[in-house]
Structure formats: C-alpha cells, structure tokens
Backbone as JSON Lines, residues from 0, in Angstrom:
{"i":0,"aa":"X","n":[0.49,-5.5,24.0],"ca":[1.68,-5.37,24.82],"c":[2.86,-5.93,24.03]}
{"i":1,"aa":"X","n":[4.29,-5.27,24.35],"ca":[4.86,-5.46,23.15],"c":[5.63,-6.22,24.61]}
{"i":2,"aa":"X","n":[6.77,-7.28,23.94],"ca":[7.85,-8.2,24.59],"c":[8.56,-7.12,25.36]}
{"i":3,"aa":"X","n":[9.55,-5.73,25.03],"ca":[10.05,-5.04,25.92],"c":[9.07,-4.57,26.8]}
{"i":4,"aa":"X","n":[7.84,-4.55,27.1],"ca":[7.08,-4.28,28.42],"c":[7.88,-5.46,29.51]}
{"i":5,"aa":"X","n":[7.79,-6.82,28.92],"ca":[8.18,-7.74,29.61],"c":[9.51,-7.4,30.25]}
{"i":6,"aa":"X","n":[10.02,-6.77,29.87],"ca":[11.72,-6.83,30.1],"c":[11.47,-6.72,31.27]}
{"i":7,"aa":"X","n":[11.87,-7.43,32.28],"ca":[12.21,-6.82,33.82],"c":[12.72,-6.24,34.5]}
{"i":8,"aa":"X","n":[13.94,-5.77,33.7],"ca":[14.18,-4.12,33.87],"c":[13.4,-3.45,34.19]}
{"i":9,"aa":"X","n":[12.58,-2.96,32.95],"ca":[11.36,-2.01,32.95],"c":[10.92,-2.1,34.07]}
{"i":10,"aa":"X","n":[10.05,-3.49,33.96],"ca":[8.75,-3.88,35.04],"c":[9.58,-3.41,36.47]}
{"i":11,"aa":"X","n":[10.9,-3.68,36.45],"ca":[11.39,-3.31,37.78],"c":[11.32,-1.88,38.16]}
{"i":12,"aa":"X","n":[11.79,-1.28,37.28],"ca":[12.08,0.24,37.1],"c":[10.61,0.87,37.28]}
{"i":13,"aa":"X","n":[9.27,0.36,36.23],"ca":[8.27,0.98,36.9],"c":[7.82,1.03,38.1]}
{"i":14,"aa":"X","n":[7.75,-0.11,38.71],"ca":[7.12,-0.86,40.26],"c":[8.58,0.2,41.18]}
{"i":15,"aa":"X","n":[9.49,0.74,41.25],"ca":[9.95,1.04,42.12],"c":[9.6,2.86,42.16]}
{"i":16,"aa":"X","n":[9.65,3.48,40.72],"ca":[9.14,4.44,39.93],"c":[7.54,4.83,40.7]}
{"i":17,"aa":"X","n":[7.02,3.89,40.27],"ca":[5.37,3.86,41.23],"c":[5.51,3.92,43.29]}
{"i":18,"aa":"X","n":[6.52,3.41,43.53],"ca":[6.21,3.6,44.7],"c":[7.32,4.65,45.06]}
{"i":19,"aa":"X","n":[7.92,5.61,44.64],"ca":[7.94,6.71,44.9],"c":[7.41,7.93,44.53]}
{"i":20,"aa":"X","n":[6.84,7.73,43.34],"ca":[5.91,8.54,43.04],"c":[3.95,8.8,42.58]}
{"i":21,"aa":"X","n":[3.96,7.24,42.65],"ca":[2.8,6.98,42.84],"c":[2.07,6.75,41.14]}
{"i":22,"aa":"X","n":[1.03,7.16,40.52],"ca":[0.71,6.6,39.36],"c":[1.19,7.74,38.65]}
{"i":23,"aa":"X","n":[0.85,9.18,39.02],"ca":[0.71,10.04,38.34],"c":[2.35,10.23,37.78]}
{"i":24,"aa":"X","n":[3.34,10.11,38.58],"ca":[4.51,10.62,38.61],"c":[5.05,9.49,37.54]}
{"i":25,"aa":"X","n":[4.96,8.1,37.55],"ca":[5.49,7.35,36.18],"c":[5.59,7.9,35.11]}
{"i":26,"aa":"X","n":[6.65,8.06,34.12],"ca":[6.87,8.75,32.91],"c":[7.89,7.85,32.42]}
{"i":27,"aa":"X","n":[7.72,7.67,31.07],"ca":[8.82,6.69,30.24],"c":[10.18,7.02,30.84]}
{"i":28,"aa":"X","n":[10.68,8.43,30.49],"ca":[11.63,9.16,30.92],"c":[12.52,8.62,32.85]}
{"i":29,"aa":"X","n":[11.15,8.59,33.27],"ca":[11.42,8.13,35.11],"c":[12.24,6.74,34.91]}
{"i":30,"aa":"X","n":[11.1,6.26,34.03],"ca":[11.27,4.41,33.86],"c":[12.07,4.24,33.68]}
{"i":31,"aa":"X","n":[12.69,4.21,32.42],"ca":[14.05,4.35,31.5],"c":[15.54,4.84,32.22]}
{"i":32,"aa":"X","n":[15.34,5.81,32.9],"ca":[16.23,6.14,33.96],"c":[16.6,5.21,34.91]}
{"i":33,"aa":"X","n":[15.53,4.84,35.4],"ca":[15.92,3.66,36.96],"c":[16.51,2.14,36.04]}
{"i":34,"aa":"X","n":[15.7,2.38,34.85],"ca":[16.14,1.15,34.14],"c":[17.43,0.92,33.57]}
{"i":35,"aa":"X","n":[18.43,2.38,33.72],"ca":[20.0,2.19,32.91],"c":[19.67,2.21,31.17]}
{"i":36,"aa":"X","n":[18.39,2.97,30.78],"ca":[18.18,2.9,29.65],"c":[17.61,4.15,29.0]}
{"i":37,"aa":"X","n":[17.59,4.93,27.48],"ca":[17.71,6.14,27.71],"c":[15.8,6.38,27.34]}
{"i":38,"aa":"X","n":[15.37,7.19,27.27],"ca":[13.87,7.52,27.01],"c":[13.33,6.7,25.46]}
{"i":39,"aa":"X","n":[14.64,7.66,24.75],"ca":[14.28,7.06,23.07],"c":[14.46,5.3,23.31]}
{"i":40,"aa":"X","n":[15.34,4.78,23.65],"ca":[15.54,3.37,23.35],"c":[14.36,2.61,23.64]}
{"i":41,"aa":"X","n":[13.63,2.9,25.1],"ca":[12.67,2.79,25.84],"c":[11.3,2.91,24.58]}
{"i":42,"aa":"X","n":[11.35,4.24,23.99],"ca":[10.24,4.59,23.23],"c":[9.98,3.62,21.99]}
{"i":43,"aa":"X","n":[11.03,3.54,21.63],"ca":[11.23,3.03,19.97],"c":[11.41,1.38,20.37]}
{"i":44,"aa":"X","n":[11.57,0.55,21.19],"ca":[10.93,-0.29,21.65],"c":[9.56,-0.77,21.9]}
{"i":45,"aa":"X","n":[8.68,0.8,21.51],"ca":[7.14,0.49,21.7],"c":[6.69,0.51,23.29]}
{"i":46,"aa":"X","n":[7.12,0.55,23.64],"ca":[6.99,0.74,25.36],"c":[5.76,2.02,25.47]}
{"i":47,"aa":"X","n":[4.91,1.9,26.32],"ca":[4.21,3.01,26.87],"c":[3.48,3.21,28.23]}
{"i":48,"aa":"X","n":[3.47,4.18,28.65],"ca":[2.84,4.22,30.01],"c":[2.12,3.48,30.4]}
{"i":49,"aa":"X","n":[0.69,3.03,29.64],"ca":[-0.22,2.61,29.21],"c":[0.68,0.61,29.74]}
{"i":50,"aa":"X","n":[1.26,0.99,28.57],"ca":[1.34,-0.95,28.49],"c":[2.5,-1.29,29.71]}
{"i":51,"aa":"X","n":[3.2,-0.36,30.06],"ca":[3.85,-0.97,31.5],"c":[3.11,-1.29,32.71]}
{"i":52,"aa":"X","n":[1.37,-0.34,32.66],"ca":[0.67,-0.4,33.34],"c":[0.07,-1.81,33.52]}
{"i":53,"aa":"X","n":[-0.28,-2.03,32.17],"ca":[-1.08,-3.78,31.9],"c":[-0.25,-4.75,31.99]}
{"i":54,"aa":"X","n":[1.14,-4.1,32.01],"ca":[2.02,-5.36,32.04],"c":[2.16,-5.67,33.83]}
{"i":55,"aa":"X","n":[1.89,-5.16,34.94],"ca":[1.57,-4.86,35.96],"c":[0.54,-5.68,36.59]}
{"i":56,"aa":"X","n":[-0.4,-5.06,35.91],"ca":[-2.24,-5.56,36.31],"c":[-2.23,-7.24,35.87]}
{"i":57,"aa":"X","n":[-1.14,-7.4,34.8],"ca":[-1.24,-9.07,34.31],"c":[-0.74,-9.72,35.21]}
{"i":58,"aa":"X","n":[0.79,-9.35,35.76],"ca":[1.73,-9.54,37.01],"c":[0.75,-9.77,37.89]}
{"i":59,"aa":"X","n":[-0.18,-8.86,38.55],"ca":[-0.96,-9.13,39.79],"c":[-1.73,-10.07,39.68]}
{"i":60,"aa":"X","n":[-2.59,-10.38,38.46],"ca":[-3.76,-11.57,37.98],"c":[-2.91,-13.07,38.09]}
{"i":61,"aa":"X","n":[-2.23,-13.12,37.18],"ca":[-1.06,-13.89,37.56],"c":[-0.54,-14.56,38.61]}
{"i":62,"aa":"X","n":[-0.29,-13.79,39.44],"ca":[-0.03,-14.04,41.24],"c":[-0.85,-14.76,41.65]}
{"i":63,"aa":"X","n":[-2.19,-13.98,41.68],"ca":[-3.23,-14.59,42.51],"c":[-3.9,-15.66,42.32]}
{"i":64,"aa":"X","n":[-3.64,-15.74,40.49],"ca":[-4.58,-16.96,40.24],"c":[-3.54,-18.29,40.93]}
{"i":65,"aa":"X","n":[-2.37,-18.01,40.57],"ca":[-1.7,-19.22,40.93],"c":[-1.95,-19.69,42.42]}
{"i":66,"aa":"X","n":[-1.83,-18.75,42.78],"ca":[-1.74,-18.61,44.4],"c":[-2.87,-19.18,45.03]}
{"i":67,"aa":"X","n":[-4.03,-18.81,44.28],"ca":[-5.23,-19.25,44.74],"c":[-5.65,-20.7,44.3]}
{"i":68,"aa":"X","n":[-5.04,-21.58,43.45],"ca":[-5.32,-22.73,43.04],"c":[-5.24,-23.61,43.7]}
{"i":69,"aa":"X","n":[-4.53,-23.7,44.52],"ca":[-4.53,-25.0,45.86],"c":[-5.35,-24.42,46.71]}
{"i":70,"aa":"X","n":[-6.4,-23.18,46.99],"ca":[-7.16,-23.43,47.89],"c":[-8.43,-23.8,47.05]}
{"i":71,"aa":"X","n":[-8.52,-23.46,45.59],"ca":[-9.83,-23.71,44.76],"c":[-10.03,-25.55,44.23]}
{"i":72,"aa":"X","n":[-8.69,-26.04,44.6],"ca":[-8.78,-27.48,44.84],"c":[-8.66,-28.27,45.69]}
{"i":73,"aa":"X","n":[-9.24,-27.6,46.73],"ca":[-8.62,-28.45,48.22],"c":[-10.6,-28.79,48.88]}
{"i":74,"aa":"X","n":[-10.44,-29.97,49.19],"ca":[-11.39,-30.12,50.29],"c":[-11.62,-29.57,51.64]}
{"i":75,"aa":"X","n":[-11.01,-28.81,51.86],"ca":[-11.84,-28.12,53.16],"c":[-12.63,-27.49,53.62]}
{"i":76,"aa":"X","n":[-13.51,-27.31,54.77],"ca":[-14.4,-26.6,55.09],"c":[-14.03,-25.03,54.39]}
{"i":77,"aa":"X","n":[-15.36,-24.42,53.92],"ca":[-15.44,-23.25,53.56],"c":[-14.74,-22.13,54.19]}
{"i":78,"aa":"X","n":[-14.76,-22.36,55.34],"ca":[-14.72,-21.45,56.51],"c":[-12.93,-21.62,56.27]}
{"i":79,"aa":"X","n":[-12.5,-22.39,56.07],"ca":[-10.63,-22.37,56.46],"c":[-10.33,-22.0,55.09]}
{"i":80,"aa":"X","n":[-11.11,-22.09,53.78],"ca":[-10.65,-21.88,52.74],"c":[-10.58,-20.77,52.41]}
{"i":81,"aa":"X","n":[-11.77,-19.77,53.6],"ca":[-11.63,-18.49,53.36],"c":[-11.0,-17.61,53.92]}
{"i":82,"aa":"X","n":[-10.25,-18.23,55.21],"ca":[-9.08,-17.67,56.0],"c":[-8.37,-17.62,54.78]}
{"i":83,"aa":"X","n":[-7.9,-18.67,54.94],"ca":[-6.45,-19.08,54.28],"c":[-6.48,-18.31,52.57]}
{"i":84,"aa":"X","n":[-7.77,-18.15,51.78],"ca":[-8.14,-16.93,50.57],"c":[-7.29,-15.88,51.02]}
{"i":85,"aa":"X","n":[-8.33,-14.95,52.56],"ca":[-8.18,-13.99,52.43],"c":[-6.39,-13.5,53.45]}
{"i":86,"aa":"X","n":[-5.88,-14.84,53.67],"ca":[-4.41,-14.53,53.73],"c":[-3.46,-14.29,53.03]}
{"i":87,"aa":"X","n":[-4.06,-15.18,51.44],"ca":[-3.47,-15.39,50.24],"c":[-3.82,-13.83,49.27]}
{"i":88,"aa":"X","n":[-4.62,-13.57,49.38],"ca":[-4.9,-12.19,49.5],"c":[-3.51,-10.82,50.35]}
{"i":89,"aa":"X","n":[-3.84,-10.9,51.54],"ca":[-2.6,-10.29,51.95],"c":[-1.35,-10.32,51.32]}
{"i":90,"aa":"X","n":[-0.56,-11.78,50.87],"ca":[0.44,-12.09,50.38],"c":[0.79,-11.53,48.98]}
{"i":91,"aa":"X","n":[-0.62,-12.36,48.02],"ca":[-0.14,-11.65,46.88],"c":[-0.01,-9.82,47.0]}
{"i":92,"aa":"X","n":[-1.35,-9.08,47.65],"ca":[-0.71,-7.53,47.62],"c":[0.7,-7.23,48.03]}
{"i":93,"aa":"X","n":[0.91,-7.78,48.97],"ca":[2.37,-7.75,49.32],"c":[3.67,-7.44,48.48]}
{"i":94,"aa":"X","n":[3.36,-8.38,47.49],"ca":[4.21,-8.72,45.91],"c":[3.88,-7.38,45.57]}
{"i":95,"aa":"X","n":[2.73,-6.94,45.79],"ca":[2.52,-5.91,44.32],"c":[2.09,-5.0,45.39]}
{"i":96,"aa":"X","n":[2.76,-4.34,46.35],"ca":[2.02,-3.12,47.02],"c":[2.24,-2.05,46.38]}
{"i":97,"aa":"X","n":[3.55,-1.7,45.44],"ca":[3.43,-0.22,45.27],"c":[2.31,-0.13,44.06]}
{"i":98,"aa":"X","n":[2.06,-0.83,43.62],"ca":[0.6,-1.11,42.32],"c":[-0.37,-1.09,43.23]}
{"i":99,"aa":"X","n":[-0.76,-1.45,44.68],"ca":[-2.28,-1.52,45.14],"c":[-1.95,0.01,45.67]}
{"i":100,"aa":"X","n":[-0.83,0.06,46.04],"ca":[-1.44,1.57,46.86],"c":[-1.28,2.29,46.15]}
{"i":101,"aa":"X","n":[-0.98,2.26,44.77],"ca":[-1.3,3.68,43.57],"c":[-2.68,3.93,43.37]}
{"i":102,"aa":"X","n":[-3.46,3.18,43.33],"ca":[-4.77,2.99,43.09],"c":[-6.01,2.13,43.58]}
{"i":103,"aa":"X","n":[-7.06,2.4,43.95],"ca":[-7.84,1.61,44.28],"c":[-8.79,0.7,43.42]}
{"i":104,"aa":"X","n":[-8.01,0.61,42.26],"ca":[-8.76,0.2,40.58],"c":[-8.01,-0.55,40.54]}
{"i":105,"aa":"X","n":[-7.19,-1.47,41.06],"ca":[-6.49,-2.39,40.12],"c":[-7.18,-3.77,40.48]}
{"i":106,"aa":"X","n":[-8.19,-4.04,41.28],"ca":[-8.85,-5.06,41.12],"c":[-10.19,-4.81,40.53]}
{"i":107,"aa":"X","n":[-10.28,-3.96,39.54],"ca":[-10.98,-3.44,39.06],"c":[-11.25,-3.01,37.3]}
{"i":108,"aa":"X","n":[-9.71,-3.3,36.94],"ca":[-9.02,-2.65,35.8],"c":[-9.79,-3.13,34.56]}
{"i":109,"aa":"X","n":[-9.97,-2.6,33.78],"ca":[-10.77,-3.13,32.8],"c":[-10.59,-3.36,31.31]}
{"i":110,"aa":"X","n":[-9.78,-3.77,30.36],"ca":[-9.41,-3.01,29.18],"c":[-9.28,-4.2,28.05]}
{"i":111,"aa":"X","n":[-10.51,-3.9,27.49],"ca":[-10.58,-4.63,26.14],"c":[-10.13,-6.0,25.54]}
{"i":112,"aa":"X","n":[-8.49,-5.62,26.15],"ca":[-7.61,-6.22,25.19],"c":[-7.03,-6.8,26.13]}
{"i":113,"aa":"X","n":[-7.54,-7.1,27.75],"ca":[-6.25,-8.02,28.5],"c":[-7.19,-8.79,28.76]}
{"i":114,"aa":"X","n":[-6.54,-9.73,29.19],"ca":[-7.04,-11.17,30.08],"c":[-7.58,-10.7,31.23]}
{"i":115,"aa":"X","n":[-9.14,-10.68,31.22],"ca":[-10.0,-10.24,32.67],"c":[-9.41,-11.29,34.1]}
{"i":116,"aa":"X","n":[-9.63,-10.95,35.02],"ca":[-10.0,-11.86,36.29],"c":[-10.73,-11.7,37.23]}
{"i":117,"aa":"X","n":[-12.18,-12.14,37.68],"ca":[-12.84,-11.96,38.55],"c":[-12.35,-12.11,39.9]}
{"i":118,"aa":"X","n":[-11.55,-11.29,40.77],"ca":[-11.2,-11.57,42.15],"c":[-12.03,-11.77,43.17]}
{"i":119,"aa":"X","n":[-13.21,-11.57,43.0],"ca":[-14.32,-12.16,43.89],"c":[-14.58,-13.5,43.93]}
{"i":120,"aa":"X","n":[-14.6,-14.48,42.73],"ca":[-14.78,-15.76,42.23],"c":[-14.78,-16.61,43.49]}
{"i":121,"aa":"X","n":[-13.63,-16.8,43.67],"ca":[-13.34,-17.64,44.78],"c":[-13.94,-17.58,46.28]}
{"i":122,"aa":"X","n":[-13.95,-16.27,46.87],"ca":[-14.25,-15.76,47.52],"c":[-16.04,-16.11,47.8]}
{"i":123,"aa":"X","n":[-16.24,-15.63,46.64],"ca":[-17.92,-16.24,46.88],"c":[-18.16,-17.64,47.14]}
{"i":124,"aa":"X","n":[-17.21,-18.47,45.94],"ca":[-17.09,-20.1,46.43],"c":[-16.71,-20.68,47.48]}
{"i":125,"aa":"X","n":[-15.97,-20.12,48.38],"ca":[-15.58,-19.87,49.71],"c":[-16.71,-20.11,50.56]}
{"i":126,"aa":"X","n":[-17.05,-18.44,50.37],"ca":[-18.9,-18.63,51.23],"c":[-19.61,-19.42,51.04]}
{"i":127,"aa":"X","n":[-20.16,-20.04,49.89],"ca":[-21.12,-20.25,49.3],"c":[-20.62,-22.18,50.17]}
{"i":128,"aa":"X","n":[-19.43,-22.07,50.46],"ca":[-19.2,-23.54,50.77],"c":[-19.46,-23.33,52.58]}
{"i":129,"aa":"X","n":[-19.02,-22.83,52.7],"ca":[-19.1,-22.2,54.28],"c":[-20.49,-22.14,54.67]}
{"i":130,"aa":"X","n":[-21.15,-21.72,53.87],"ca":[-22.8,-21.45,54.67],"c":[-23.06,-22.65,54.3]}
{"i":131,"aa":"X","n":[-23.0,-23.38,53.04],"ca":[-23.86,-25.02,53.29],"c":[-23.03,-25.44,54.26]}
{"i":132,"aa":"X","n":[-21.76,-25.94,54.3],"ca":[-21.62,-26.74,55.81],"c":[-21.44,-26.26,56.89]}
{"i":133,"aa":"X","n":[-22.36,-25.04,57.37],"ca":[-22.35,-24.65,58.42],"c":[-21.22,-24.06,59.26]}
{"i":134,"aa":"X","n":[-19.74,-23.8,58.88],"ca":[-18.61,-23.1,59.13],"c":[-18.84,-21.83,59.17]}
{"i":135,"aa":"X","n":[-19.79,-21.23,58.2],"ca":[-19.89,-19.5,58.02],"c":[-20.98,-19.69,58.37]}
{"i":136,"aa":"X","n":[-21.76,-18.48,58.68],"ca":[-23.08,-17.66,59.54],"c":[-23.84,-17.63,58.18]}
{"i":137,"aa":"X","n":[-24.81,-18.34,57.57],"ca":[-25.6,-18.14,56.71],"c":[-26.77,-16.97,56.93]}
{"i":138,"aa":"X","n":[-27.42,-16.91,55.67],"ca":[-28.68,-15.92,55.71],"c":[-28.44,-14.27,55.05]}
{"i":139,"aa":"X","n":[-27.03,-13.92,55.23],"ca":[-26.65,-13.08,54.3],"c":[-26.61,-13.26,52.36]}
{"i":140,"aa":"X","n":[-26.34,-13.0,51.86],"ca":[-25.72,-13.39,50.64],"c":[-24.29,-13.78,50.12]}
{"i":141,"aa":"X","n":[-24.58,-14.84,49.8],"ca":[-22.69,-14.97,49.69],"c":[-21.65,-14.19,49.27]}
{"i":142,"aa":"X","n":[-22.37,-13.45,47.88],"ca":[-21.96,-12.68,46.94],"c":[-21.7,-11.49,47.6]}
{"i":143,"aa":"X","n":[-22.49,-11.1,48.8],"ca":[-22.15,-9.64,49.33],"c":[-21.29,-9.76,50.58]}
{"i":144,"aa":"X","n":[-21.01,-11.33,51.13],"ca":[-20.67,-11.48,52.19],"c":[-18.81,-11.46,51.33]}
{"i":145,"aa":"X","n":[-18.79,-11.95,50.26],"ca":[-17.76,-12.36,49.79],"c":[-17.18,-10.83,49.4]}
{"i":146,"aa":"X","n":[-17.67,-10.13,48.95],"ca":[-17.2,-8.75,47.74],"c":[-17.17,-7.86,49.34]}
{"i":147,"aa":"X","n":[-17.64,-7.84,50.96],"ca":[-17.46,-7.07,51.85],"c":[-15.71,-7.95,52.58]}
{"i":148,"aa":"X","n":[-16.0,-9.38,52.2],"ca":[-14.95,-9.67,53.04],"c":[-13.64,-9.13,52.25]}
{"i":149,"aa":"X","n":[-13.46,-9.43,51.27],"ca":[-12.17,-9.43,50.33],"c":[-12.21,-7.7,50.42]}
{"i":150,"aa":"X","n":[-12.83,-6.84,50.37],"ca":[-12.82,-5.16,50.14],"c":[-12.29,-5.22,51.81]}
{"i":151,"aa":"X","n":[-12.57,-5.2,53.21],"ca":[-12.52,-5.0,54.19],"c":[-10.47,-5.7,54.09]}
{"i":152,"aa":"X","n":[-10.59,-6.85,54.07],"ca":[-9.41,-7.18,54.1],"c":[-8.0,-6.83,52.7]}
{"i":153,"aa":"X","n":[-8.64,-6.74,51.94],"ca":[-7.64,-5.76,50.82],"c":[-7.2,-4.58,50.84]}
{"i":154,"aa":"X","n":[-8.23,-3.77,51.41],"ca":[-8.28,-2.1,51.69],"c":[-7.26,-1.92,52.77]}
{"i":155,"aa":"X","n":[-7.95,-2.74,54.34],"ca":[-7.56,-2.49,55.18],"c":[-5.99,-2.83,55.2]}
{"i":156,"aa":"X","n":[-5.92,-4.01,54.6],"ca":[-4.38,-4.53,54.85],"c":[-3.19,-3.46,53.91]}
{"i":157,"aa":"X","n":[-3.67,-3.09,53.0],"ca":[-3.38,-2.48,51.93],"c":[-2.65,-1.12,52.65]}
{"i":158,"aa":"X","n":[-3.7,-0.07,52.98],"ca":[-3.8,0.97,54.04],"c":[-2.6,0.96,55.58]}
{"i":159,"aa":"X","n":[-2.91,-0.5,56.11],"ca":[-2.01,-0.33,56.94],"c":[-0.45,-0.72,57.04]}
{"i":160,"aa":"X","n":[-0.41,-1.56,55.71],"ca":[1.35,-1.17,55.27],"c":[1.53,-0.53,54.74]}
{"i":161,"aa":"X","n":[1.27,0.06,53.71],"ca":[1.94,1.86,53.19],"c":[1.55,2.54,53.44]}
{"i":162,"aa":"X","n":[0.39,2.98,54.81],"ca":[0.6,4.36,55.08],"c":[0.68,4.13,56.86]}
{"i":163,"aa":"X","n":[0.78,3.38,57.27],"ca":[0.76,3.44,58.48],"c":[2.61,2.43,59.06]}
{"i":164,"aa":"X","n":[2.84,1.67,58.14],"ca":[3.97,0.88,58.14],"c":[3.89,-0.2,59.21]}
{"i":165,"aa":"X","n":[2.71,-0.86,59.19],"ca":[2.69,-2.17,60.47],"c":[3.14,-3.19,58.88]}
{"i":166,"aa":"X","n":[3.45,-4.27,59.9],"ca":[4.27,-5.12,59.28],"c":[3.27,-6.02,58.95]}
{"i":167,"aa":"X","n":[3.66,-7.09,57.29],"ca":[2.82,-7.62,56.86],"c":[2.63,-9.0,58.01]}
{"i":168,"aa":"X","n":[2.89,-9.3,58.65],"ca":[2.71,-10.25,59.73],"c":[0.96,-9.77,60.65]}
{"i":169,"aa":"X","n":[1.95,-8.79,61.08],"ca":[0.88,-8.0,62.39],"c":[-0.07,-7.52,61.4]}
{"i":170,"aa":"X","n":[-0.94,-6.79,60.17],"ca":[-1.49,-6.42,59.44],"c":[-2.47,-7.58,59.01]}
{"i":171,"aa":"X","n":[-1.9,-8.61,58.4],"ca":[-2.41,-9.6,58.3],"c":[-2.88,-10.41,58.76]}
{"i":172,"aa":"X","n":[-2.88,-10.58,60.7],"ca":[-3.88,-11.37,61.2],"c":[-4.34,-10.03,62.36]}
{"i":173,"aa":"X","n":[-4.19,-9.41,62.09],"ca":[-5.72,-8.53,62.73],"c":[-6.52,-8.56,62.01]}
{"i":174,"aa":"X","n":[-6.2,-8.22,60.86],"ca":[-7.27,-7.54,59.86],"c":[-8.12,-8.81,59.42]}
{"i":175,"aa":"X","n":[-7.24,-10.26,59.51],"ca":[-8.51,-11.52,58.82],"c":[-9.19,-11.92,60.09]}
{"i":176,"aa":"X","n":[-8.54,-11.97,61.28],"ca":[-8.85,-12.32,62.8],"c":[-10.81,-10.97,63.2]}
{"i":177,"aa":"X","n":[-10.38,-10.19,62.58],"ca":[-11.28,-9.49,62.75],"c":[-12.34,-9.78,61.6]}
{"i":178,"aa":"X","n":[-12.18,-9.52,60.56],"ca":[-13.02,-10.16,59.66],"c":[-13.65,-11.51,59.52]}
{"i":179,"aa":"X","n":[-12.64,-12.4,60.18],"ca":[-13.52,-13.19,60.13],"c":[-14.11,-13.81,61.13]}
{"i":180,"aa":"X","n":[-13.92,-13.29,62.32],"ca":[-14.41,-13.16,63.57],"c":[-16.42,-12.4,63.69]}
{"i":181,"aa":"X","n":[-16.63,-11.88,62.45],"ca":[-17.88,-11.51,61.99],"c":[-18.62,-12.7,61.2]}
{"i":182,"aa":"X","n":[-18.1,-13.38,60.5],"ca":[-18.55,-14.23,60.05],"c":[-18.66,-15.76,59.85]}
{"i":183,"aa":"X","n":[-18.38,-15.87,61.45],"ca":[-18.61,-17.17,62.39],"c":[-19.41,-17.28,62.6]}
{"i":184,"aa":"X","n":[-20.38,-18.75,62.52],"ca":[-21.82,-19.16,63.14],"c":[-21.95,-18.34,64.61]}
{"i":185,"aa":"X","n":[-23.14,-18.25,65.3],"ca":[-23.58,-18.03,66.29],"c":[-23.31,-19.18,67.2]}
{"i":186,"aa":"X","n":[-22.69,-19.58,67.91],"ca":[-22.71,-20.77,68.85],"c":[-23.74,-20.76,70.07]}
C-alpha cells in the first residue's frame, strides 16, 4: 500500500464512491473525481482499486481492535462483555457501513500482505467466560455459539440499516436484545 492510498481524500472519495455504487461500480476514475483529483494524478501516485480496497479493510480492523480493547481488559461477567462486544460491533459497522454492505467478505478478507484480524477472537473469549461463570447457557460450543452470535448480529444489523433504513439506535438493541435473549441461562 502506497502513502497516497492513505490520503483521506481518496479514502473519503472511495467510501462515498462505494456507497453509491457499491464494489463493482468503484473505478480510479469515480475516486479521483469525488476526490477534486484527475485519474492520471490518482494513477501515477500508485493508487489502485485493489489498494484503496485494503486501505479500507485496515480502516475497519483498526476500529474494532481499538474499540474492542476495554472490553478484552475489563473484569466483567462474560455475559455483559458480550452485550456490550456485540454493541461494539454495531458501532464500529456503523463507521464503515458503505464497506459492510458492499460485501459480505470483509470480515473475511484475506490477502497475503495485510495485517490479518480474527473477529471472532473475542467473541469466543466472551463465551468461553460466560459459560464458566454461569452468565451464558453452557453445553453448546463456545466457538459456534460465538461465530452464530457475531454473524446473527453483524448481518442482521448490517441488513437493517442499508436496506431497510431503521436507525442505528432501534437496529441495535433489537437485534442484541434478541440474540442475546437466546443465550441466557435457563432460570
């Protein structure tokens, strides 16, 4: 990734570029335009579809890890750490919706040459804290309880602000209120 990916121009110009036209429709040419900048300048800068993309997917990794660090150092029951995850969840997509709703790969993205991030990580540590102290409904697997909760609440929340337009407020506690309304002990 070259430094003009960084420019925030660009990054601006793609992310607004993407949510009117979605992945396919991004073109240097689009970019460069919204950016007040001409195709060649854009080009010969090293810029490419490709690396505005990763410069994106880093943006989102980025977000979340930060975001997620005060709940991956906090003492609380499992069970509130995984509310409060899969709220932090809502938030960061938020930042980056026209990137989640281009694709259903970007927590997924894979490429050689970037800085990976497991977005499940936490999520499982979550559970995995929740079923020993008894906050979450044990006997499932953490790992599947964790990779259904974060998919149910990413998708869904995802889905119902850009294509349905409920607001990230109302979106965001149905969708964890319900989810995690499944994976409460039995009283």
């Amino acid at each position: 990734m070259t430094d003009a990916v960084l420019d925030p121009r660009l990054l601006d110009a793609a992310i607004a570029v993407l949510a009117e036209t979605g992945w396919e429709g991004v073109t240097l040419e689009k970019v460069a335009e919204r950016a007040g900048q001409s195709r060649s300048t854009v080009w010969r800068k090293g810029v490419t579809r490709d690396g505005l993309l990763a410069a994106l997917l880093d943006a989102l990794a980025d977000d979340f890890r930060l975001s997620m660090w005060p709940l991956l150092t906090s003492d609380e029951p499992g069970r509130v750490r995984l509310e409060q995850g899969l709220a932090v969840l809502c938030q960061v997509i938020e930042r980056h919706l026209p990137l989640v709703l281009a694709s259903d790969e970007v927590f997924h993205q894979g490429d050689p040459g970037r800085r990976q991030l497991n977005y499940l990580d936490p999520y499982r540590r979550f559970v995995r804290d929740g079923q020993a102290d008894g906050t979450l409904a044990g006997g499932d697997s953490a790992d599947e309880v964790a990779e259904v909760a974060f998919n149910c609440v990413a998708w869904t929340y995802s889905h119902l602000r850009g294509r349905h337009q409920w607001s990230a407020e109302r979106a965001e506690q149905k969708v964890i209120r319900l989810v995690m309304h499944g994976l409460l002990p039995a009283s």
